[in-house]
N, C-alpha and C positions, 0 to 999 in steps of 0.2 A: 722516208720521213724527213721534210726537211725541216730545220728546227733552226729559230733566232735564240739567242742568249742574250739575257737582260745582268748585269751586273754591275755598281756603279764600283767597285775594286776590279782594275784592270786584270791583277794575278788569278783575281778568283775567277773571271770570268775565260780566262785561259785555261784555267784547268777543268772547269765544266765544259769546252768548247772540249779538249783534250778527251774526255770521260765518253763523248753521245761523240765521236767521230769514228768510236771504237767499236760502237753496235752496229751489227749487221744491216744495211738497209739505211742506213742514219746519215744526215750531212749536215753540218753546219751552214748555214746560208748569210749569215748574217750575227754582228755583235753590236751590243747598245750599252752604252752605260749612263745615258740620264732617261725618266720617263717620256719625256718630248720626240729624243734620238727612236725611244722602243717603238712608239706610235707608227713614228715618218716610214720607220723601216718595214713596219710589219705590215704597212699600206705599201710599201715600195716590192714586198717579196714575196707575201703571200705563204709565209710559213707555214708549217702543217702543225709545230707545235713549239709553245714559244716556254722559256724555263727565266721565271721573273724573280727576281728581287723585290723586296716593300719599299728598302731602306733605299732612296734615289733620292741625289740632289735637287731638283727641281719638284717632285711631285709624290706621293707613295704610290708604290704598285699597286694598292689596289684599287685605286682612280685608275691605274694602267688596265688592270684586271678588269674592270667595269666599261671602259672604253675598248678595248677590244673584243668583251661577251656581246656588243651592242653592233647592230649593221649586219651584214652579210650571213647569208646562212652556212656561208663555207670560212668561218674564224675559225680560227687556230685553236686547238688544246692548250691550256695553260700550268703549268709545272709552275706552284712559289716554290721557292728556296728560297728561305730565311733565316736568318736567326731569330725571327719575332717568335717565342713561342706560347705569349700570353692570348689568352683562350678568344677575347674579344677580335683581335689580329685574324686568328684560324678561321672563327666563327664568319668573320668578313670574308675571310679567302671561299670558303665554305660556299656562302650565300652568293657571292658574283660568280661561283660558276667553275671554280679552278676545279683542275681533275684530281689533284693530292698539291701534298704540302708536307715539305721535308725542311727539316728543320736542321741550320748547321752546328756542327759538322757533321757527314754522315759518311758514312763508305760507299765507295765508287758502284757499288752490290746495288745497294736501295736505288740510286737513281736508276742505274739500268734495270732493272725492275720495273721501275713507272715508267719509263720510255718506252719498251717494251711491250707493257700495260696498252698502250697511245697507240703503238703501232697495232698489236691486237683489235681493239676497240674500231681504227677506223676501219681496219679489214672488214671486221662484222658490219658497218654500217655501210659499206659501199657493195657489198656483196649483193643484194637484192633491195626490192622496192619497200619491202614489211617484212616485221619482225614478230615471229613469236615470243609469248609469255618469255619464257625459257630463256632466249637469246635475252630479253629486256631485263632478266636477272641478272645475268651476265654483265650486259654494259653498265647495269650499273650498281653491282657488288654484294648483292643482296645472294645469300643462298649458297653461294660458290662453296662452303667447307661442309654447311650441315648438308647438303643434297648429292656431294661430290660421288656417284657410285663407287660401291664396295671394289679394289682390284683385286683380282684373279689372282688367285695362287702361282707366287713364285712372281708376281711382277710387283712393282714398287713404283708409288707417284711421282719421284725424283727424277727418275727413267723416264716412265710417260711423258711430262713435261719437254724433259729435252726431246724427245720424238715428234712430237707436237708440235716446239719450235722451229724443227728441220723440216718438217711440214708446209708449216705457217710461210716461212721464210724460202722455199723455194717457186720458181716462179714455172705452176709444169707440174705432172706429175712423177713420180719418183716406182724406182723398183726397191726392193726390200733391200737388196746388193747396194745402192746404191743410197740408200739411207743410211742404212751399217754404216757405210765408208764414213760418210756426212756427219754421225752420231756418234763415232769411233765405237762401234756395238760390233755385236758378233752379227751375221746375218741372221743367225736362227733367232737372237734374240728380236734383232729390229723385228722381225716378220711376227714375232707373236706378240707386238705392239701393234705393228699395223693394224693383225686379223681384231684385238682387242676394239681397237678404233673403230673398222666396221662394224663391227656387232653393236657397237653403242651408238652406230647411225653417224656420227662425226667424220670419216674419213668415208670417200667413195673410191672403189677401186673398179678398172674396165680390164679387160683382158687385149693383147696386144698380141697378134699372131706372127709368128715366123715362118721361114721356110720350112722346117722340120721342128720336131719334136713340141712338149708342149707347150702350150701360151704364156706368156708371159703375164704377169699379174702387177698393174701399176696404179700404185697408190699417189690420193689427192686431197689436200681437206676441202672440207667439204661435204655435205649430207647429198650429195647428188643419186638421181637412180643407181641402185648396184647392178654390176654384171654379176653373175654366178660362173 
């Protein structure tokens, strides 16, 4: 995920650069701090997802908002970060297109949350040519708590989550041993997250033979055919 940061406060926009360099997968590519600088750069780099500001000397973000939603089919995700948090501001943000809007000050938690969010989101949309119902809940936030299936006794959604992330975030499929590590889990437990994940069709696992004894079992997200 590479990401431009819009900020017209130099400190703040170091500490947001500081924040998304931390996440897994994440680079900073670029920093701007007037709307004119956001534009030239974000034509210049081709970000994957840009974290704007309203409040800019020359322009308000969300003319920057509005000129970056506009042109290419491959723009950037847009992160506001503001202090604006009067309803007409949001409402705008809202309507041009922004993926959320966090409002200052927040803990370092909430943004990597929405960055994360961005990184998720474009995985599912570059994964395949069309999207089921299902998925189009998904990207765009509808359903995700009332539809979330019941977890299995003795597992917990905090757990799944992070499982899910070590998932997400590897690039390759993974053994249960080797999730554990990743997860810092016990191996029995990663593995009855994984088999969870199959059963619910979300994770696809193939068997990997060796010279001796049984196959190996390596998990992938992904809904792809299952081996047995």
């Amino acid at each position: 995920m590479r990401i431009l940061v819009v900020d017209d406060d130099f400190m703040v926009a170091r500490v947001h650069s500081g924040y998304v360099a931390r996440i897994p997968g994440c680079e900073v590519v670029g920093v701007a701090h007037s709307g004119a600088d956001a534009l030239r750069r974000a034509a210049e780099l081709a970000p994957d997802l840009v974290l704007l500001d309203v409040y800019l000397p020359d322009m308000s973000g969300l003319d920057v908002l509005r000129r970056l939603r506009i042109g290419a089919p491959d723009n950037p995700f847009v992160l506001v970060i503001t202090a604006a948090d009067d309803t007409a501001t949001v409402g705008a943000a809202l309507q041009g297109g922004a993926l959320h809007y966090l409002v200052k000050p927040f803990e370092s938690a909430a943004l990597r949350e929405q960055v994360e969010r961005a990184i998720r989101i474009r995985g599912r949309l570059s994964g395949s040519a069309r999207a089921a119902q299902e998925d189009i809940d998904r990207l765009f936030g509808s359903g995700l708590r009332t539809r979330a299936p019941q977890m299995p006794k003795g597992l917990t959604r905090p757990t799944a989550e992070l499982v899910e992330r070590v998932l997400r975030g590897h690039d390759g499929d993974l053994s249960a041993a080797e999730c554990a590590e990743l997860a810092e889990l016990s191996r029995v437990s990663a593995r009855r997250y994984l088999e969870y994940f199959v059963e619910t069709g979300t994770v696809s696992v193939r068997l990997r033979y060796g010279g001796t004894g049984r196959p190996e079992r390596r998990y992938r997200w992904g809904a792809d055919p299952v081996e047995a």
